[in-house]
N, C-alpha and C positions, 0 to 999 in steps of 0.2 A: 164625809158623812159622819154626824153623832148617831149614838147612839143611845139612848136618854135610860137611864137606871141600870148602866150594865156596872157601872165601877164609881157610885157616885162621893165617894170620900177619896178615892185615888188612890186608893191601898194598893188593889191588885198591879198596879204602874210601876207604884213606889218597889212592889216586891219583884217583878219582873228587872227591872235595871239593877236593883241590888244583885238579884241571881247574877244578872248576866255582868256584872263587873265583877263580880270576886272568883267568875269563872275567866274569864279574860285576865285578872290578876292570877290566877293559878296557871295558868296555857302561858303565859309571860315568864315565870317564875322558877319552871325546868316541865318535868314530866307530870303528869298527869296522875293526880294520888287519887288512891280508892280507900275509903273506910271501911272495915267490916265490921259489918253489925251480924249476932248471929239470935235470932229471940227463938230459935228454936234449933233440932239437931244439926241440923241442916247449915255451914257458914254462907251466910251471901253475901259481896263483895257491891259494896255502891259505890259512883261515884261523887265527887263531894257535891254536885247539882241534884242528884238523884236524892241523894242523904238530906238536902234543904229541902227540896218538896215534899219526901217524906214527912219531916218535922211539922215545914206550914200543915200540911195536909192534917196531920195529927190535931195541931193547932185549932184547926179551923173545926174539926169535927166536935171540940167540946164546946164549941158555941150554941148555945140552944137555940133552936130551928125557930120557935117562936118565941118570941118576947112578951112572955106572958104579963109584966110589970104595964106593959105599954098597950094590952090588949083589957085587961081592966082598968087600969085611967080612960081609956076610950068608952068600956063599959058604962064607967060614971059618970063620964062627960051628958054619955048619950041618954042613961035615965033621970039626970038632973034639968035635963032641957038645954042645956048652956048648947052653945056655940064654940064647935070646934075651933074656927080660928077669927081673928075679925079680921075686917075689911084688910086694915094697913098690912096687916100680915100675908093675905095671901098677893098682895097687889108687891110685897117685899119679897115671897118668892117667886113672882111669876118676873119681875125686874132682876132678881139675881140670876134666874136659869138664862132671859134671853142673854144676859149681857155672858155668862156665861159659853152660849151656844156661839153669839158672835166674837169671842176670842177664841174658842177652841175651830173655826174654821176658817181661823188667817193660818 
């Protein structure tokens, strides 16, 4: 089954196997280490998976929610009259997704 816009650059994949190799390098490599991080009185003890998803997580939070750069070109496109895309273009992403959808379900 796809799923169509849930991960469409492959990041979140890319960062799922990373996680889970450098955890499997660490579980291979002796005992299982914990970092502490203390950002307040309090010390709390992660471990080094916990401590990466924090970071993405952090990561991910300074990305602004809307792309406002991409929401005024759209603006302009729209009160100029132009055409968002032409023919060839959408006929070039509707050929990249199928051919897409049929390699992601061999």
């Amino acid at each position: 089954m796809t799923i169509r816009g849930l991960d469409p650059s492959g990041e979140l994949s890319k960062l799922f196997f990373h996680v889970q190799a450098k955890n499997l390098q660490a579980q291979e490599s002796g005992p299982p280490r914990a970092a502490q991080h203390s950002s307040s009185a309090d010390p709390v003890d992660l471990s080094v998976l916990a401590q990466e998803i924090r970071d993405y997580t952090t990561r991910v939070a300074q990305v602004p929610e809307l792309r406002e750069d991409k929401i005024r070109r759209i603006q302009q496109v729209w009160e100029a009259g132009e055409a968002f895309a032409t023919s060839s273009q959408v006929a070039d992403a509707l050929t990249r997704e199928t051919i897409l959808n049929e390699l992601g379900s061999k």
